[in-house]
Each structure stands twice: as C-alpha cells, then as structure tokens.
Steps between C-alpha positions, in 0.01 A plus 500: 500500500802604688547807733822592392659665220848434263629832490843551278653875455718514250754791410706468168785418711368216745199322643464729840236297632321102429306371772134426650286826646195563647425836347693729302452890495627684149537879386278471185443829299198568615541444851613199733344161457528215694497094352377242669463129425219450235501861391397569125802495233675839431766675331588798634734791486685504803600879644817574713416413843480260781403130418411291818432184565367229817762243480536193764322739732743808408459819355759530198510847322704566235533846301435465120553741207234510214410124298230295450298199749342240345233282707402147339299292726738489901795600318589874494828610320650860508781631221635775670799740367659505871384363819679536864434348838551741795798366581683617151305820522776852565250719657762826461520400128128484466493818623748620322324367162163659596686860542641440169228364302208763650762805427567366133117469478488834472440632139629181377320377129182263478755209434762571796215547706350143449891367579503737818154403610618128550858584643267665751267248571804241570630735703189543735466146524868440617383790767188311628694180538873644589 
C-alpha cells in the first residue's frame, strides 16, 4: 500500500490543486479531520476554513469556502465553492468582509444568516492564512 495520497481540489472555476501528499488536514462540520493514506472512505461536508496538506516535504494551505470531500481508497477529492493560496489572499479585504458580514449578522433572518455565516467563515480563513 502506498504512503501517499492523490489529493485534487476543485472549485467550479478550476482545478486549484492535483498532486501526491502525505497527509491532508480538512475543516469538516464537525470539526477538523485529517486523511491519511489507507484511511476509511468518506463523504463529507466540507466547512469554510483552512485545508492543508504535506506535499514533497511542504506545507501547502489553502483557504476553502463550504463543499463536500470525498475519500475512496488514497485518493481524496475536495469540491469547494472558492479556494485561495496565501499568496492571492487581501488581508485588508478580509477584514473588511468580516466587519461587514458580523455587523449584517445582526438581526438578519434564519436564511441570511446561513449566507452570512459562510461569508464569515471564508473570511476567517483568508485571516489565518493572509
């Protein structure tokens, strides 16, 4: 059995990332899980937060919006509605998005509220990783 995992992350508008890990750490909804070669098969939701990986001996993080992972024997595949390296990541806009989203939180409906609550989550992930 290999010791290394096929990990693709997908967004509808490109493949981010296709390549060979070690490890890879996700934001499930009920906490953080990490996937490692052999690891049971699962399909998962996937919340906003920081996905990271063990690459080549490098530590890749990327920050994801809400979707789903799938794990099927060493192959692990994320749908994701956004996902950012650092590098693309406009810590002042984060910020700026986090002000906006928390104040508009306020007294907003049971429906805005569940659109909010993910704006904010991408938003805090930008902020760990920006």
């Amino acid at each position: 059995m290999s010791d290394s995992l096929l990990i693709t992350i997908v967004t509808p508008e490109a493949q981010v990332f296709h390549g060979e890990a070690r490890d890879i750490s996700v934001s499930g909804w009920e906490g953080e899980y990490q996937v490692l070669a052999g690891h049971d098969r699962v399909l998962s939701l996937v919340r906003g937060g920081v996905i990271r990986l063990l690459a080549d001996g490098e530590e890749l993080a990327f920050a994801v919006g809400r979707g789903f992972a799938e794990v099927s024997g060493n192959h692990v595949v994320v749908l994701t509605d956004s996902c950012e390296r650092p590098a693309q990541i406009d810590r002042a806009a984060a910020e700026a998005e986090r002000e906006a989203v928390s104040a508009a939180m306020v007294g907003a409906s049971p429906e805005e509220w569940k659109v909010l609550e993910a704006r904010l989550e991408l938003a805090e992930a930008r902020l760990k990783l920006g």
